[in-house]
C-alpha positions as CSV (number, residue, x, y, z in Angstrom):
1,X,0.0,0.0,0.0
2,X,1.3,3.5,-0.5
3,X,0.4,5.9,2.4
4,X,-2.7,7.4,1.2
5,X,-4.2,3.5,0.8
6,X,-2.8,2.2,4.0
7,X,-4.5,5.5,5.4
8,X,-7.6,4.6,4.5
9,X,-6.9,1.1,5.5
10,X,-6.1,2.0,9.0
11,X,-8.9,4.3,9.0
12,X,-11.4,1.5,8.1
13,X,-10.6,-0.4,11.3
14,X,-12.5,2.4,13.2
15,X,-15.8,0.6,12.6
16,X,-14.0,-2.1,15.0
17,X,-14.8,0.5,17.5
18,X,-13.4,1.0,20.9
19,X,-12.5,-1.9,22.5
20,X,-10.8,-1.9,25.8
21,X,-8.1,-4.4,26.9
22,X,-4.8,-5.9,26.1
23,X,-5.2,-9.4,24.5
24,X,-5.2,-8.1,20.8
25,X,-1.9,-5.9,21.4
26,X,-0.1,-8.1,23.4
27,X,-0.7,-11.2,20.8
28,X,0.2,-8.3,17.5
29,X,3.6,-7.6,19.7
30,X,4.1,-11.3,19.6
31,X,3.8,-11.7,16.0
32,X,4.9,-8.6,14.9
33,X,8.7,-8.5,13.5
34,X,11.0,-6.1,15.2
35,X,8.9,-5.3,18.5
36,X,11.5,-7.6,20.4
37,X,12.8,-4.7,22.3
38,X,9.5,-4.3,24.0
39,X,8.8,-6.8,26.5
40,X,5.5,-7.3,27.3
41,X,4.5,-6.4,30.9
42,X,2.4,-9.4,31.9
43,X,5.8,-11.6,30.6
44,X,7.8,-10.5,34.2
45,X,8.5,-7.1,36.3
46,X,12.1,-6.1,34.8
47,X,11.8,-3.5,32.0
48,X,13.8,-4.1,28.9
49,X,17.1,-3.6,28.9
50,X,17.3,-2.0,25.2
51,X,14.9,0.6,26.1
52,X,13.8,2.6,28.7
53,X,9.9,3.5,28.2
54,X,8.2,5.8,30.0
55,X,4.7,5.9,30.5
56,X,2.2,8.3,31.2
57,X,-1.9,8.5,32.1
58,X,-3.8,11.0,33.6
59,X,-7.1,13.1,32.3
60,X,-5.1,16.7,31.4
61,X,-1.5,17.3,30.5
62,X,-0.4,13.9,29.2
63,X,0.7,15.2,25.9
64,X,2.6,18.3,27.6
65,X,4.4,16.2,30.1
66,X,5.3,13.7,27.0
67,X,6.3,16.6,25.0
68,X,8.8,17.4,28.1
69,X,10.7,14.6,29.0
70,X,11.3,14.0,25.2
71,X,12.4,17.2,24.4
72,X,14.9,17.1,27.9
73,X,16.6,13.7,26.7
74,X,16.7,14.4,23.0
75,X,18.3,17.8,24.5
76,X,20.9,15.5,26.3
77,X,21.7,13.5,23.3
78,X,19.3,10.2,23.8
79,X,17.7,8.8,20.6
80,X,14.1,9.2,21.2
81,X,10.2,8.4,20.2
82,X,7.4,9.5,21.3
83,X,4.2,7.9,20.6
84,X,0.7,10.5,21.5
85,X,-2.6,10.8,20.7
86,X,-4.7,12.3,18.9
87,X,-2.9,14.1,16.2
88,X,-3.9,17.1,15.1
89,X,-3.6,17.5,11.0
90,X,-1.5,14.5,10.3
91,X,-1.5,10.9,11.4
92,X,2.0,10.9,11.3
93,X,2.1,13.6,14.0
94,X,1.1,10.5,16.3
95,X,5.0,8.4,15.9
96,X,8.3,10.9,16.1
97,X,12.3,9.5,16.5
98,X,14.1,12.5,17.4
99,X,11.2,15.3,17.4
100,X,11.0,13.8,13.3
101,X,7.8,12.7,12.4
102,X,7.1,9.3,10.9
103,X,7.7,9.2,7.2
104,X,4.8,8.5,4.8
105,X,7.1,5.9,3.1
106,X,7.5,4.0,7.1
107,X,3.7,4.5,7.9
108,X,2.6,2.8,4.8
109,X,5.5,0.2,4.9
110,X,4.6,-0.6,8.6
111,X,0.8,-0.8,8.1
112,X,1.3,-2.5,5.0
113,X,3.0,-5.0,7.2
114,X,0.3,-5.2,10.1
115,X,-2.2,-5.7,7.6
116,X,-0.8,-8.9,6.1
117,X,0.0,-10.3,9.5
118,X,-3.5,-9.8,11.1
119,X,-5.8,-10.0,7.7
120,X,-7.7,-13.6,9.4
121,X,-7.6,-12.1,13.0
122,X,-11.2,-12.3,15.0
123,X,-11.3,-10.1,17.2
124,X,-9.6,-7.9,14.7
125,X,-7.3,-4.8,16.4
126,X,-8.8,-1.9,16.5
127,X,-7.1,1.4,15.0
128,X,-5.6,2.4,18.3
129,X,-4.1,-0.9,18.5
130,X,-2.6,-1.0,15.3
131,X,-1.4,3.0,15.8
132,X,0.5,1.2,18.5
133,X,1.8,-1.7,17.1
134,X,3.1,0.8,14.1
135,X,5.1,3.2,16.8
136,X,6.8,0.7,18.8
137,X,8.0,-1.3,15.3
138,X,9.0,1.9,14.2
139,X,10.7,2.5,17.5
140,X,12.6,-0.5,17.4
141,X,14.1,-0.5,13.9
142,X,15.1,3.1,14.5
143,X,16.9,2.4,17.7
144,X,15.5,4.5,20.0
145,X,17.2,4.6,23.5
146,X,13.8,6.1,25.3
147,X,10.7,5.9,24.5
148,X,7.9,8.0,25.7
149,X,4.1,6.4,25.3
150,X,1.1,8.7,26.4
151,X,-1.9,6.8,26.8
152,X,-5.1,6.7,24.6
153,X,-7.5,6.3,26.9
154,X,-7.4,5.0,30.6
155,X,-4.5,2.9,31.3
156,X,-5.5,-0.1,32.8
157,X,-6.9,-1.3,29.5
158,X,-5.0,0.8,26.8
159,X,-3.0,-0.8,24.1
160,X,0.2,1.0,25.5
161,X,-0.4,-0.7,28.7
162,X,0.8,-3.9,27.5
163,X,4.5,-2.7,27.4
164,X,6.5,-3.0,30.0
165,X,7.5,0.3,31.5
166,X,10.7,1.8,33.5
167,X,8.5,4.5,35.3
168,X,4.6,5.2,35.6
169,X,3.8,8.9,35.3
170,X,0.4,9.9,36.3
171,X,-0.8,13.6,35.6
172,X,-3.7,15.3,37.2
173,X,-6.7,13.2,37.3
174,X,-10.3,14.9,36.1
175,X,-13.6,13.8,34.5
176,X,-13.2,12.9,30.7
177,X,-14.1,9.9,28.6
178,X,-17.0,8.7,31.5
179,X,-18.6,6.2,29.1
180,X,-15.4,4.6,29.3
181,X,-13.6,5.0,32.5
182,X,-16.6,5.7,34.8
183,X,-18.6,8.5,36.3
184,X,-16.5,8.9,39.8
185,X,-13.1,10.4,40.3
186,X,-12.6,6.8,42.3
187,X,-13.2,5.0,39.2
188,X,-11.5,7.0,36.7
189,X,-8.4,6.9,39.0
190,X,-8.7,2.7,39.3
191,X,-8.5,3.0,35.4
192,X,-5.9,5.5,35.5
193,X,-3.5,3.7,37.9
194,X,-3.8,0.4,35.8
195,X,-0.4,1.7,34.6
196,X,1.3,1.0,38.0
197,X,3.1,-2.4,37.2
198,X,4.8,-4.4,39.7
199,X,8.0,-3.2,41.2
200,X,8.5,-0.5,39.0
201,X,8.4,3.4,40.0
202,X,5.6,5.5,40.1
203,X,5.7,9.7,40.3
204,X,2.0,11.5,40.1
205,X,1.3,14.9,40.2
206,X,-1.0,16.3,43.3
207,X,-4.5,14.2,43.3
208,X,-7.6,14.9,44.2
209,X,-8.0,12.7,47.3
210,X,-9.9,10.5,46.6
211,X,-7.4,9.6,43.2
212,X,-4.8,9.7,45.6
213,X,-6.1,7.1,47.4
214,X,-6.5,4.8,45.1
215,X,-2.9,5.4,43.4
216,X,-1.4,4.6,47.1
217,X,-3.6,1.7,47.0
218,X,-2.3,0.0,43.6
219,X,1.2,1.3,44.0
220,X,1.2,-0.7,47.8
221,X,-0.4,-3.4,45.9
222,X,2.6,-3.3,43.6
223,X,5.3,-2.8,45.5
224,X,6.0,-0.3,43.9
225,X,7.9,3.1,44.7
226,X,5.9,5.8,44.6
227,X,6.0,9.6,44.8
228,X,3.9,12.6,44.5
229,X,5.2,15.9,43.2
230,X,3.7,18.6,44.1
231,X,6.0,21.8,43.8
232,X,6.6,23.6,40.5
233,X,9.6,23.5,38.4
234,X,11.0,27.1,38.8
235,X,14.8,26.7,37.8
236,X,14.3,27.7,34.6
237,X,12.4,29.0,31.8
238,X,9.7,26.2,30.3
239,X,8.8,27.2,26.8
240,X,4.5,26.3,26.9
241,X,2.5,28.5,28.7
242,X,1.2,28.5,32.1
243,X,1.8,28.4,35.5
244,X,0.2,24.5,35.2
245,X,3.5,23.6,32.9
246,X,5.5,24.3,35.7
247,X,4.0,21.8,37.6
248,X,3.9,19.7,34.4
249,X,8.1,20.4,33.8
250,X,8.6,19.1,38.0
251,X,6.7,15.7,36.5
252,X,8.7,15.2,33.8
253,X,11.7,15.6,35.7
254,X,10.6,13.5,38.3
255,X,9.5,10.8,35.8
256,X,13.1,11.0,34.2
257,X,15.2,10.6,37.8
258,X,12.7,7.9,38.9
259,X,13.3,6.1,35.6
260,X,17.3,6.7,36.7
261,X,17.8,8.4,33.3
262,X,20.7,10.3,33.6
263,X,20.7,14.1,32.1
264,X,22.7,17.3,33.3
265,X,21.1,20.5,34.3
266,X,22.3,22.2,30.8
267,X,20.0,19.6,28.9
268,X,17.1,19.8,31.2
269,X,17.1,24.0,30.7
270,X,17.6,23.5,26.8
271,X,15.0,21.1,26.7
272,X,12.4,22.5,28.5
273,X,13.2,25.8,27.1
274,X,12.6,23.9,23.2
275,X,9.9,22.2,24.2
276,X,6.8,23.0,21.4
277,X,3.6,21.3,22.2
278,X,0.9,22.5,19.4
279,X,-2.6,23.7,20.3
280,X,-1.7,23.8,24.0
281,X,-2.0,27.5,24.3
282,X,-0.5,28.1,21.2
283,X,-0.1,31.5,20.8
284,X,-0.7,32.0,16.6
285,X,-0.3,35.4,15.9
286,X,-0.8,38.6,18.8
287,X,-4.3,38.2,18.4
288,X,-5.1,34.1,18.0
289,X,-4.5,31.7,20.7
290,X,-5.6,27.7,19.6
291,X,-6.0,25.6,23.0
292,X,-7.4,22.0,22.3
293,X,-9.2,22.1,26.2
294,X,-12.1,19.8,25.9
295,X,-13.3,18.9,29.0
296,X,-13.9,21.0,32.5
297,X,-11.0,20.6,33.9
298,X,-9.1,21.8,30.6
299,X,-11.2,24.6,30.4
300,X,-10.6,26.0,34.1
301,X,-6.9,25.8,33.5
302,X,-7.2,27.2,30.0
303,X,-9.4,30.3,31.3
304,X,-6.6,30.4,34.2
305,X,-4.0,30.6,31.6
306,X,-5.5,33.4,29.6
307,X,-6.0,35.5,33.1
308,X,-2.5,34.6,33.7
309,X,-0.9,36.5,29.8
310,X,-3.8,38.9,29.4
311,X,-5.0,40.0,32.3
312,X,-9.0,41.6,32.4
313,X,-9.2,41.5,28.2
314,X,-11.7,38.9,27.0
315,X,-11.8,37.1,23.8
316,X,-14.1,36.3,21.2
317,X,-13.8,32.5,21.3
318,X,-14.3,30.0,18.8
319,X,-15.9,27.0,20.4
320,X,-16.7,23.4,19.2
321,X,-17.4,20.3,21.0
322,X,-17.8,16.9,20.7
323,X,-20.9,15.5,21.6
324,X,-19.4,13.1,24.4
325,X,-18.1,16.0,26.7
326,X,-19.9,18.1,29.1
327,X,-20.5,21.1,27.2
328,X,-22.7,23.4,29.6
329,X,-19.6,23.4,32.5
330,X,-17.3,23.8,29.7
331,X,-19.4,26.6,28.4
332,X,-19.8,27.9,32.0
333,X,-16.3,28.0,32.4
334,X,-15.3,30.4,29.0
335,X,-18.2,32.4,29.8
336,X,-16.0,34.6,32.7
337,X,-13.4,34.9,30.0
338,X,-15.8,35.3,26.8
339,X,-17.3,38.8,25.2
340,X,-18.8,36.3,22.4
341,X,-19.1,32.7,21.2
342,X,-18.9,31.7,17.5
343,X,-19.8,28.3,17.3
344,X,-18.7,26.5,13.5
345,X,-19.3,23.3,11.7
346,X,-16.3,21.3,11.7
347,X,-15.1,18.4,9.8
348,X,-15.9,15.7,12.5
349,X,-18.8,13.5,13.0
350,X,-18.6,13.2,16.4
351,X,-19.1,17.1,17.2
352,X,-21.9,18.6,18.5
353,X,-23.8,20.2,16.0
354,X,-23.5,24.2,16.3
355,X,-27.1,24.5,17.0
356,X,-27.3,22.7,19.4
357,X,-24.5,24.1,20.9
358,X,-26.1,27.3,20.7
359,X,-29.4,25.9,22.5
360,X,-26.3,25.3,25.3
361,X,-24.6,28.3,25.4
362,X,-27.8,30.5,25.1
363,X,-28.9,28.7,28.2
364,X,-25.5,29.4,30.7
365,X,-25.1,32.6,29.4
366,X,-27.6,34.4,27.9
367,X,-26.7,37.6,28.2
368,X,-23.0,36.6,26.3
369,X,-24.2,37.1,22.0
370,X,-23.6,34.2,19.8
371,X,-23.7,32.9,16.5
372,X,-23.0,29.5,14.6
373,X,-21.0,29.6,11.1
374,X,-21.4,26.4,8.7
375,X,-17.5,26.3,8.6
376,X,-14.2,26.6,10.6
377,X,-13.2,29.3,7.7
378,X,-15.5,31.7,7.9
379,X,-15.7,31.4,12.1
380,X,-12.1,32.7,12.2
381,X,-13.0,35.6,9.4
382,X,-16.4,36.1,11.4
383,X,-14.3,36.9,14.8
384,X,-11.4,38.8,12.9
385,X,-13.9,41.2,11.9
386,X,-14.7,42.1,15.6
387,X,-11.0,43.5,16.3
388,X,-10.4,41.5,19.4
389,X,-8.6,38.8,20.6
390,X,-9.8,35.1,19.3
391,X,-9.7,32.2,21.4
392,X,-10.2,28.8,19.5
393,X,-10.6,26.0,21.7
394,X,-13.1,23.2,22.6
395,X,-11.9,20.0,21.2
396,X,-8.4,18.9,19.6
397,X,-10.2,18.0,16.4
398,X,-11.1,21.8,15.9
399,X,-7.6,23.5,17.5
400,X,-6.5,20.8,14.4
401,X,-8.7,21.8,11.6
402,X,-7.9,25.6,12.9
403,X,-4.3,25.2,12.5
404,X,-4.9,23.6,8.9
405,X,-6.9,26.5,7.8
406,X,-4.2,28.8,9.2
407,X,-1.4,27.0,8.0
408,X,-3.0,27.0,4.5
409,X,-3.1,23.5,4.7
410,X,-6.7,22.3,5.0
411,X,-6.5,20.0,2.5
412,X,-4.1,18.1,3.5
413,X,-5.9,17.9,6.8
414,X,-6.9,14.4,8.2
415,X,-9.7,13.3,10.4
416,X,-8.5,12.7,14.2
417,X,-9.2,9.6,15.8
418,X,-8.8,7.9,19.1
């Protein structure tokens, strides 16, 4: 297949759904050719001795903390990869070796491969699971030194749970994906700390209580060493915005010593200082900020964020959501940093349609004026036309489309996927 055809391939396997749990992975990591340096976890407690993986849950700042540690031990000369979800324009966005993304040539040549091997297979993998499989083949015949896997969804269950790991990293703990995971912090945190493996070391950032409770729980049930980080990282400059990514940069640090990973104080600087995590506050231009926040606790940090760079000054924001997520608190939430919504059509099935969103936001805040646009396009010209600053947020799917109409690349543009 070239890439374009094993795209659509891989794409296909969506209608396999969702499907939670770690038999299919583990059996494609068995068969597949050049995964050898990945043991899998339920084979024994050491991790493998090729590789050192690092592996990290959590509801909010999975991807910042990922983007972090790889961009510290690239900085100190490690080969890397780094494995995340979703992507934003491009699939390939998902596998990187050395902040590189995958080539088009290695994505078709790997799921070209995959295909072949599992053509007969009943149950048969589902995309995430072959997304997987892809980036730790990939990781292997590249020789990466580290590896860094960010969940999908969970942990417990999640295909990147059936690698062995040399430290569990577990960031702030929230609602998100309740269908799933459950509709308690206590739950979500049981399927969160599924990551902890026996033995090996465990560093979280502060927890609710009640999620810290239960990650004492497994990690006692593990044996394994655990520790809770709870100060910022104020040594030196990080380069995402925040006051959160300081506590996010203390994580990744933590995560890195625990894992006994050994960088100097020079890298660590230059690497957090490098560090580029898009549609995390991404500041476009000095009116456009793109923020993929889609869920309440993302959006509290998000409006946090913006009080913390601009102060009293509200935005026009941009807002779309998928249907799955609880759109009046997230709606409640941009209201105290909102002068208007504008509320476009965008290019995924699973969003809410801007109507009804409309039905939600003329409902929290009524006296906040609105209106819907058929595309992301004419949203952004919409809110250019009202001279103030533009905040386009909501869902990773849209901060994505955004930054393909921006970039002038929309047609190139992919549909996310989990």
């Amino acid at each position: 297949m070239n890439y374009r055809e094993a795209l659509a391939w891989l794409y296909a396997t969506q209608r396999f759904g969702i499907k939670l749990g770690l038999e299919n992975i583990e059996r494609l990591l068995v068969a597949l050719p050049g995964s050898s340096d990945f043991q899998i976890a339920a084979g024994g407690s050491e991790a493998a001795a090729s590789c050192k993986v690092i592996h990290v849950a959590g509801t909010n700042g999975k991807g910042s903390v990922c983007a972090m540690i790889e961009a510290i031990v690239r900085a100190a000369n490690y080969r890397t990869g780094l494995f995340t979800s979703p992507h934003l324009i491009s699939f390939r966005e998902r596998v990187g070796v050395n902040g590189q993304m995958i080539s088009e040539d290695d994505v078709a040549g790997g799921l070209t491969e995959i295909r072949e091997l599992i053509g007969s297979w009943d149950p048969h993998p589902t995309f995430f699971e072959v997304a997987t499989a892809l980036a730790l083949q990939h990781f292997q015949k590249t020789r990466c030194e580290i590896v860094v896997l960010e969940t999908g969804m969970g942990g417990r269950l999640d295909a990147t749970n059936a690698v062995q790991s040399s430290v569990s990293v577990i960031t702030p703990i929230d609602f998100d994906h309740e269908k799933w995971l459950g509709h308690s912090i206590a739950e979500i945190a049981k399927e969160k700390a599924g990551i902890i493996k026996p033995r090996i070391p465990v560093v979280s950032a502060s927890q609710r209580p009640e999620a810290e409770a239960i990650i004492r729980q497994r990690a006692e049930e593990c044996d394994a060493p655990l520790q809770f980080v709870n100060d910022p990282w104020t040594k030196t400059k990080i380069g995402l915005c925040g006051e959160h990514q300081k506590k996010n940069a203390a994580l990744a640090i933590a995560a890195l010593q625990a894992a006994d990973i050994q960088v100097s104080d020079d890298a660590t600087a230059r690497g957090l200082s490098s560090v580029e995590w898009p549609a995390r506050f991404q500041i476009w231009n000095e009116r456009i900020v793109i923020d993929g926040a889609h869920n309440p606790a993302g959006a509290g940090i998000l409006a946090q964020t913006w009080r913390e760079e601009f102060g009293n000054e509200r935005a026009a924001i941009l807002l779309a959501i998928l249907r799955d997520k609880n759109a009046a608190e997230i709606v409640q939430t941009f209201a105290s940093i909102a002068t208007r919504f504008v509320l476009p059509q965008i290019r995924s099935a699973r969003a809410m349609p801007p109507n009804e969103l409309a039905k939600v936001v003329s409902a929290i805040t009524p006296s906040l004026p609105y209106s819907t646009a058929p595309s992301v396009a004419e949203a952004i010209s919409a809110a250019q036309r009202t001279g103030e600053r533009i905040l386009i947020t909501g869902s990773l799917h849209f901060a994505g489309e955004a930054l393909a109409f921006l970039r002038g690349e929309s047609s190139a543009l992919e549909e996310c996927a989990q």
